[in-house]
Structure formats: structure tokens, C-alpha cells
C-alpha positions as CSV (number, residue, x, y, z in Angstrom):
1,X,11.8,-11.3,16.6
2,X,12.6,-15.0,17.0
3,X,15.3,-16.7,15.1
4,X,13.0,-18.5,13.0
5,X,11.9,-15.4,12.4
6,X,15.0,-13.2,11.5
7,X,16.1,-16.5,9.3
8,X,12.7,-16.3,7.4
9,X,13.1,-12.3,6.3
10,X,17.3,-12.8,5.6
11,X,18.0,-10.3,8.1
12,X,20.5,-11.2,10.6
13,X,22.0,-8.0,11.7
14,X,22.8,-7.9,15.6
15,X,22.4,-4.3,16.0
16,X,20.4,-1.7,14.5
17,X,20.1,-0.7,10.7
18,X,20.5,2.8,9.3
19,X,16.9,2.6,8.4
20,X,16.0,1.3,12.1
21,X,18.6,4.3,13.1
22,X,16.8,7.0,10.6
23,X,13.2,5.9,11.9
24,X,13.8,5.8,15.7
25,X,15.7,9.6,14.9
26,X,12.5,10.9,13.3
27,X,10.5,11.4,16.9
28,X,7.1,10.1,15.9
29,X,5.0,6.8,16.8
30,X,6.0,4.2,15.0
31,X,4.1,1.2,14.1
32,X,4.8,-2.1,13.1
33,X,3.1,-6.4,13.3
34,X,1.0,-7.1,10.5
35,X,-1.4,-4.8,9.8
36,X,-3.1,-1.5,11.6
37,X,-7.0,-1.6,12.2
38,X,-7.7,2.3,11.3
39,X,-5.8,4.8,9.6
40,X,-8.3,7.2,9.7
41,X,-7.2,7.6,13.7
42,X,-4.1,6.4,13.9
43,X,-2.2,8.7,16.6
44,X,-0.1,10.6,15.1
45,X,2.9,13.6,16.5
46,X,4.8,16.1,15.5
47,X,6.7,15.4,12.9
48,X,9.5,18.1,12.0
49,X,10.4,16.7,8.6
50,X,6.7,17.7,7.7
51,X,6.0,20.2,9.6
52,X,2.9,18.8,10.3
53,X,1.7,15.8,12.7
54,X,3.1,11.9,11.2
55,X,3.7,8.7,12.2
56,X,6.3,5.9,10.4
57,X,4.5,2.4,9.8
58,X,7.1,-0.5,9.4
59,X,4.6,-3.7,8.8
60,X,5.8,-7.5,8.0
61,X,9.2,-7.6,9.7
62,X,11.2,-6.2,7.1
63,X,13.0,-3.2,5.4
64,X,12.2,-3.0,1.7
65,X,9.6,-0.3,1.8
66,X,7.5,1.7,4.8
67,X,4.7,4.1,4.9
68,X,4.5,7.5,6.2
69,X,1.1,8.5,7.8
70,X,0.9,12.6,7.8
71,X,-2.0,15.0,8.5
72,X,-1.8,18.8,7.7
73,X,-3.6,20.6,9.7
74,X,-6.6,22.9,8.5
75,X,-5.3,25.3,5.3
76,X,-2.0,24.0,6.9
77,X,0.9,23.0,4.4
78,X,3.8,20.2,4.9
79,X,7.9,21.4,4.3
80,X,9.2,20.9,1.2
81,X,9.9,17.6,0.5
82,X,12.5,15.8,-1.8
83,X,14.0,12.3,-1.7
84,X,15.6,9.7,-3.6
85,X,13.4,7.1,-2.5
86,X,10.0,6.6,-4.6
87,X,6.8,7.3,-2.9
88,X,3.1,7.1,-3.5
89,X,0.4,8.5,-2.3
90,X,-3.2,7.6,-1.3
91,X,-5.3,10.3,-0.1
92,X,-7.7,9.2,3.2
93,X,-9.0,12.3,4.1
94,X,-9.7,16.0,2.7
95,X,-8.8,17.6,-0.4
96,X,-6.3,20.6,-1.2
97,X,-3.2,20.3,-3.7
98,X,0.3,19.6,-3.8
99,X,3.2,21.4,-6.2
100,X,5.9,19.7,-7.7
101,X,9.0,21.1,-9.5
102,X,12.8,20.7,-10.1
103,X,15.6,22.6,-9.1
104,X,15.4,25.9,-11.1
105,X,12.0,25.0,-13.2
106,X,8.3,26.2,-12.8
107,X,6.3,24.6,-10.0
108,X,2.7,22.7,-11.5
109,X,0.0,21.2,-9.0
110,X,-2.2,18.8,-8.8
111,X,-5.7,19.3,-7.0
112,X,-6.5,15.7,-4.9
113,X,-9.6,14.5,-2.6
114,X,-10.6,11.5,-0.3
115,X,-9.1,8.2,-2.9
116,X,-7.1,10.2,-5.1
117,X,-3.5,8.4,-6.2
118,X,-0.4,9.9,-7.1
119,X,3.3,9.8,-7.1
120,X,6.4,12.1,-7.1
121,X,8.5,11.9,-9.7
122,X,12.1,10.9,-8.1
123,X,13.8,13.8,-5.9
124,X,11.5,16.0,-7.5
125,X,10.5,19.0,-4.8
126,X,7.0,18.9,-4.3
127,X,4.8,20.3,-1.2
128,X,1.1,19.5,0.3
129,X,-1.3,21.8,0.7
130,X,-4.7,21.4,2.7
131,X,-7.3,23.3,0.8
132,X,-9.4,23.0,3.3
133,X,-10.0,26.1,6.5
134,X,-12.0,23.9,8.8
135,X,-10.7,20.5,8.6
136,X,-7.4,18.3,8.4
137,X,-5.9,16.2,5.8
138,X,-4.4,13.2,6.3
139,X,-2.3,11.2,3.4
140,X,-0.6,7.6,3.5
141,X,3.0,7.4,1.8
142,X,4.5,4.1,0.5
143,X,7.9,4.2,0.2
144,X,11.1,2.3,-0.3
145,X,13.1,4.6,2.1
146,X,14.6,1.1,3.9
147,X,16.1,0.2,0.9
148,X,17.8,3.3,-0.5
149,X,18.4,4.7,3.3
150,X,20.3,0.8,3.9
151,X,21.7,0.9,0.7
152,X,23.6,4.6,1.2
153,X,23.7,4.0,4.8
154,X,23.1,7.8,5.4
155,X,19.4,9.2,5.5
156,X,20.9,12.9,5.0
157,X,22.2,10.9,1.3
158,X,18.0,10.0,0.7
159,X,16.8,13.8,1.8
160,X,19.4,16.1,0.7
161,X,21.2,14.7,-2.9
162,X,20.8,17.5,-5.4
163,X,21.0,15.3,-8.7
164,X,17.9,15.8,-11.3
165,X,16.3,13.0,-12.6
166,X,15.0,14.7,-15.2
167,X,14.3,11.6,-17.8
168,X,11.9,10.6,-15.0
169,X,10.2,13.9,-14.9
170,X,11.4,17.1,-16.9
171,X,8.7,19.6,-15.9
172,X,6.4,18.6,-18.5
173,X,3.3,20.7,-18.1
174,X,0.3,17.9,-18.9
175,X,2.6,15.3,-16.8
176,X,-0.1,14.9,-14.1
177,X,-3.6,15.6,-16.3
178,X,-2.4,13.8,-20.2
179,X,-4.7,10.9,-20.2
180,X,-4.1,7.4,-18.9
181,X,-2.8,5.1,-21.5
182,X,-3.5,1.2,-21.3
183,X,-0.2,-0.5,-21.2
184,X,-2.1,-4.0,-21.3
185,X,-5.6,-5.3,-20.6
186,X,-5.8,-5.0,-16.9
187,X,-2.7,-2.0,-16.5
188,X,-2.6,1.5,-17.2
189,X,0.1,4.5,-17.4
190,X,-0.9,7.8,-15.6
191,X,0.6,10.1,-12.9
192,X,-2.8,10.8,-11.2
193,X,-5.8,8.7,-9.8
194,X,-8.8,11.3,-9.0
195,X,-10.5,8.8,-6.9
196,X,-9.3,5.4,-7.1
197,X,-12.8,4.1,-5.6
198,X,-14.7,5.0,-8.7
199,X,-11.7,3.8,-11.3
200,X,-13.9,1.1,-13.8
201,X,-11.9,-2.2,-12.9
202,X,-11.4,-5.3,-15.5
203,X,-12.3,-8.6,-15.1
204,X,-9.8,-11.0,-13.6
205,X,-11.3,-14.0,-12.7
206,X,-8.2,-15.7,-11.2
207,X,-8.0,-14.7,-8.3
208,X,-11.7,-15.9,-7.7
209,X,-15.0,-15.7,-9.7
210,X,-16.2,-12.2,-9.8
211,X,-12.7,-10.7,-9.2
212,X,-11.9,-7.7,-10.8
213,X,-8.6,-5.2,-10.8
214,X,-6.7,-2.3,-12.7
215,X,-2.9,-1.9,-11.6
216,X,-1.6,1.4,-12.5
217,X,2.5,2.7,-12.9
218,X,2.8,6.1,-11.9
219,X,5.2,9.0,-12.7
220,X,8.1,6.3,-14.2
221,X,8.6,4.7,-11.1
222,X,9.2,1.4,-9.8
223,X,6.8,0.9,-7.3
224,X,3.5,-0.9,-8.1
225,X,-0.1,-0.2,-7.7
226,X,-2.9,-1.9,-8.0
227,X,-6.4,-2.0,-6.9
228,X,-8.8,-5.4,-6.9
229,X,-12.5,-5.8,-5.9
230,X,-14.6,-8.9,-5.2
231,X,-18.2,-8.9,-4.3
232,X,-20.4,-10.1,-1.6
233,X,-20.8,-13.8,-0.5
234,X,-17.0,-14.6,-2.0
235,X,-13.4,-14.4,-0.8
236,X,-10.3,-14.8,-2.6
237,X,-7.8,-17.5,-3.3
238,X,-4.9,-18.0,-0.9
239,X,-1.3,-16.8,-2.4
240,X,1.6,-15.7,-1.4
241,X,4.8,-13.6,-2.7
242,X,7.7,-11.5,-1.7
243,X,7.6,-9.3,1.2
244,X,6.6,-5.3,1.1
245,X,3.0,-5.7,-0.2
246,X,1.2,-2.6,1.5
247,X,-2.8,-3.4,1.3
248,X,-5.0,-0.8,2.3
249,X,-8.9,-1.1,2.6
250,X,-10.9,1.4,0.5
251,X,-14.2,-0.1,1.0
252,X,-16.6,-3.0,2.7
253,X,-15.8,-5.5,6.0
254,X,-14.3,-8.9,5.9
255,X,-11.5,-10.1,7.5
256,X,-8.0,-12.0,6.1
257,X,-6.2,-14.8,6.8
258,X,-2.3,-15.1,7.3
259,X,-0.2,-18.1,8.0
260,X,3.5,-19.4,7.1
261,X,3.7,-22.8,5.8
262,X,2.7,-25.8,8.2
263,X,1.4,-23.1,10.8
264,X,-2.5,-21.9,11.7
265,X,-4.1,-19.5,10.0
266,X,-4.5,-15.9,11.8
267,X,-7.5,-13.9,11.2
268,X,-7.5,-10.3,10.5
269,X,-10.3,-8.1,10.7
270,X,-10.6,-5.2,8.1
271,X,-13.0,-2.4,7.4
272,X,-12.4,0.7,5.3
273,X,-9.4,2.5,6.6
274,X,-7.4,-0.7,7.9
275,X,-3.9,-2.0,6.6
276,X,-2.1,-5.1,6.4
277,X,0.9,-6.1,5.2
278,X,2.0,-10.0,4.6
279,X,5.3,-10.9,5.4
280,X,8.0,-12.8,2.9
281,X,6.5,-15.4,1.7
282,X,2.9,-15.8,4.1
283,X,-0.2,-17.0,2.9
284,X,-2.8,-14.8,2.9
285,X,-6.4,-15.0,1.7
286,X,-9.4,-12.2,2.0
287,X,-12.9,-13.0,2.5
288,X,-15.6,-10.8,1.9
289,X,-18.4,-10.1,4.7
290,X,-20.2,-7.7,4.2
291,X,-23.2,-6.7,1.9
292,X,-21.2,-4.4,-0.5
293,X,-18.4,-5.3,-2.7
294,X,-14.9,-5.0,-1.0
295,X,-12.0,-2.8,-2.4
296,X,-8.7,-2.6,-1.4
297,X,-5.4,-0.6,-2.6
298,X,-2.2,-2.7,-2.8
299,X,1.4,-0.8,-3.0
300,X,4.4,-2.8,-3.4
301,X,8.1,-2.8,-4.9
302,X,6.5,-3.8,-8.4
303,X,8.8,-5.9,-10.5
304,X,11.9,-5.8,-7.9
305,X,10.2,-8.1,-5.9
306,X,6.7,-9.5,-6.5
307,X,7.2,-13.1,-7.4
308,X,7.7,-16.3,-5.1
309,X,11.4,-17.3,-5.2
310,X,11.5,-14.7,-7.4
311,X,9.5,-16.1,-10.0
312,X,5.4,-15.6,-10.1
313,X,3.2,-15.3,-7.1
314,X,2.5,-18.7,-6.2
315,X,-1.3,-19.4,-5.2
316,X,-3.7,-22.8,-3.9
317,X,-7.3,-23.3,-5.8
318,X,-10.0,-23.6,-3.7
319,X,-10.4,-27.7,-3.8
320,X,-6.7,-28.0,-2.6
321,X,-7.6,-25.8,0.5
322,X,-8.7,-26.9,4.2
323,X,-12.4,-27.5,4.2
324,X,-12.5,-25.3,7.7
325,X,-11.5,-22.2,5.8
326,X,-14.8,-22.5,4.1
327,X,-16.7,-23.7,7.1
328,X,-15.2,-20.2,9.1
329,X,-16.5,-18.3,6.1
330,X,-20.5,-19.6,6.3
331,X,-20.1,-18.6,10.0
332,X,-18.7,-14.9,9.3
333,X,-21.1,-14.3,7.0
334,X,-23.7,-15.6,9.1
335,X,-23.2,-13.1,11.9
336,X,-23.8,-10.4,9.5
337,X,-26.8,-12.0,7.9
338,X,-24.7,-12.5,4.4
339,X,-25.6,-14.8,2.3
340,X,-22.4,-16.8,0.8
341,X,-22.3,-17.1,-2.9
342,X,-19.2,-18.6,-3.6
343,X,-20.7,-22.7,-3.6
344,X,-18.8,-25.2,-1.4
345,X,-15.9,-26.7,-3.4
346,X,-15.3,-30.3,-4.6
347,X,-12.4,-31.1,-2.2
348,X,-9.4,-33.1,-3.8
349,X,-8.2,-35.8,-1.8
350,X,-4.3,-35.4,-0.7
């Protein structure tokens, strides 16, 4: 990491973190840049936390939140699990169930498939199951283990505290099926996605015409989920916002674009399956390339840290962008025969 670099993320620690301590201790591939181009066959290892193969992903530079990549294999089962830190989960492959319970209560599951969302409640036991004899599971974790393992400075403190939280979750028995409730026209309260590809989205017209979105809060956490489509022929307006954003692909081809302030654009390419991850405060815009609408899953530290200088996320119209980033677009689309719906913008002068 370059100077610049370690001034832009705040982090000017000269020798390793208790995170960076924790994740090094755990023995499995660990990943980190900007975004990973498949999930699906990211190479995982044993992971004795799990019991089962993993691997730690630590994208944009910094330590607010992580993801865990684990895959059971077949009719195979993970350890227990319990932790301070909140998690979610998105589902890439297989179906079985997972149990939850607190110290002392009844244990309740919850049956999940390929897109299925959900989260456990905090330091609630719970434990994945593959359902499945003849093929493995794999699951994605978001978490905010940096935070709460930097904050305690002792990973046994995240993995092994006994307290209950149970205002969060008190063994409710509808807790994962009671219906979701809209808390606001595009946000809705519920503990468990089935399949987050088919949820009906709302309009939001924003973030580029034919945008639309739902963004969910699960199991009384913190964390913050949402999920946004755009069709063919478009791409989204450039924004940018506090670091931790964790955006994974659940459908169609395009590619992103990420640049700090003053600097060239990157380009990403994505597909279903691929993740990215802005750092603090880089732009970053999707584009659309393909001939089906694209989807993507975002995961990220919710109200804690979502806005630009903490405030909202700031973002550029399309007339105050460089005309090249819609000249790159005609071309992308080109190579897969796409036509490009979005019409060229009425560039304002500087």
C-alpha cells in the first residue's frame, strides 16, 4: 500500500492489526484488490473454524467489514458457529438448511437454495447444513469481523463471548417465515430472502432511467442490504460513498468503472458470480452489456457508514460526466451486438 494510499483509508498502523493477525491465523487463501472475478470457483482450503473448505476475502484496502467464502461438502455440515460480529448470507450454490438457537433454547431452521438471503441474529448459535448427497454448497458471508475483532483486539472476545442478545432475537418461532413488512417505499423488514433474484424490485429512477431496487434489514442488525437492477442498453450514474460496500453479481455481463478523484478510470469486468468492492470514497459506475437486465447484491455497514463525509452518497449526472465514458460504452456494447438505449447526453460545458 502506498502512502497515498494508507492516508486515503485513515490507517496508519506500522505493524499488523488484530484483524490482519486473526485472518493470517485462520490458514485459508485470502483474497484482497478490488474485486474477485468468480466466486463460484474461487479456491478455497480447509478451514478448521468450519469444518469445511473457506477462504477470507478482505477487498478495498480496509478493515470495516470482510467476507467469508465457505463450501460444505456433499450432506456435509459446518461447526457451530457464534460471534459478536453481524453477518449475512447469500447463498451461491446448493440448497440444505441451517439451525439457529440461544444458549439453553430450542433450535428452529431455515431451508435456503441458490439466491436465498439471510442473517444471524447476533451471537446466536446457528449451523449449515448441505441438504444435498451428491453435490457441495458454497455460501458468501459479509461481516464486520475487522471492526469488532480491532475494536476488542482479541478474536477469541468475537468467537467465544457468552452474552445473549436476546432483544435482537429471543427464539421467536415465526422469526425467519412472519412476512416481510415494508418499512418505506423501496425497504422492507424480514429475516429471510428465498431467492433474492426473483424479489419484485421498485422503481428508482435516480440512479438511471429504468433503475429499480428493494434494500432489505434483516434479523435487527446493522448491516445493510440491498439489491438494484438496470436493463439492457443502460449503465448507471457514477457515485461514490464510504468504504465496505460488498457488491456481488446475481445476474447479466457488463463491466464497472473505478477511479479516485483526478485519476483514470479502471474497468472491471463482471458476470454472474463476480465481486467488487469500492474503496473509501472511489467513484464507481456500472454499465450494462449484455442482452438481459443486470442484478447485483450490495452488503454494506448500513447507516454506520454509507454517506460521503458522512453525509449522503454523493453522485455526478450524466451531462457533468466525460463524453469518453459514453463513447467506451457504444464500443462494449458493440462487441456483443447490444444495442445502447440510454441516448447520448447534452454535455454541460465546465
Amino acid at each position: 500500500m502506498t502512502t497515498e494510499d494508507g492516508e486515503r483509508q485513515g490507517n496508519f498502523n506500522k505493524g499488523p492489526t488484530p484483524y490482519q493477525e486473526w485472518k493470517a491465523a485462520e490458514g485459508v487463501p485470502i483474497y484482497t484488490g478490488s474485486y474477485v472475478d468468480n466466486l463460484y470457483t474461487l479456491e478455497l482450503a480447509p478451514w478448521a473454524r468450519m469444518g469445511q473448505k473457506g477462504a477470507i476475502l478482505n477487498l478495498a484496502d480496509q478493515e470495516e467489514d470482510d467476507a467469508w467464502v465457505v463450501e460444505m461438502a456433499p450432506a456435509g455440515s459446518t461447526e457451530v458457529q457464534h460471534h459478536l460480529c453481524e453477518a449475512t448470507i447469500f447463498v451461491l450454490t446448493g440448497r440444505g438448511a441451517t439451525s439457529f438457537w440461544q444458549e439453553g433454547s430450542e433450535k428452529q431452521s431455515v431451508e435456503w437454495q441458490r439466491g436465498s438471503v439471510f442473517s444471524p441474529p447476533a451471537n446466536c448459535h446457528y449451523q449449515h447444513f448441505n441438504g444435498d448427497g451428491g453435490a457441495p454448497a458454497r455460501l458468501l458471508t459479509v461481516t464486520n469481523a475487522p471492526m469488532v475483532i480491532n475494536l476488542f483486539r482479541d478474536p477469541e472476545f468475537n468467537f467465544k463471548n457468552p452474552y445473549v442478545f436476546n432483544q435482537r432475537f429471543g427464539g421467536e418461532a415465526n422469526f425467519f417465515t412472519a412476512p416481510a413488512e415494508r418499512l418505506n417505499p423501496r425497504t422492507w423488514k424480514t429475516n429471510f430472502v428465498p431467492d433474492i433474484r426473483a424479489f419484485t424490485l421498485d422503481s428508482n429512477p435516480k440512479r438511471g432511467p429504468g433503475n429499480s431496487r428493494a434494500g432489505f434489514s434483516l434479523s435487527n442488525n446493522s448491516m445493510y442490504v440491498h439489491t438494484s437492477e438496470f436493463p439492457p442498453g443502460t449503465y448507471k450514474k457514477v457515485h461514490r460513498h464510504g468504504v465496505g460496500a460488498h457488491v456481488i453479481v446475481l445476474k447479466g455481463e457488463g463491466y464497472s468503472l473505478l477511479s479516485f478523484e483526478g485519476e483514470e478510470p479502471r474497468k472491471v469486468d463482471w458476470k454472474d458470480g463476480s465481486i467488487l468492492s469500492p474503496a473509501q470514497d472511489e467513484f464507481h459506475q456500472h454499465f450494462n452489456t449484455g442482452r438481459e437486465p443486470a442484478r447485483y447484491l450490495a452488503v454494506l455497514l448500513g447507516q454506520l457508514n454509507r454517506g460521503h463525509g458522512g453525509g449522503t452518497p454523493y453522485q455526478i449526472e450524466y451531462v457533468d460526466q466525460d463524453p469518453s465514458i459514453y463513447d467506451l460504452y457504444v464500443a462494449e456494447c458493440a462487441k456483443n451486438g447490444v444495442d445502447v438505449v440510454l441516448p447520448r447526453p447534452e454535455y454541460r460545458s465546465a
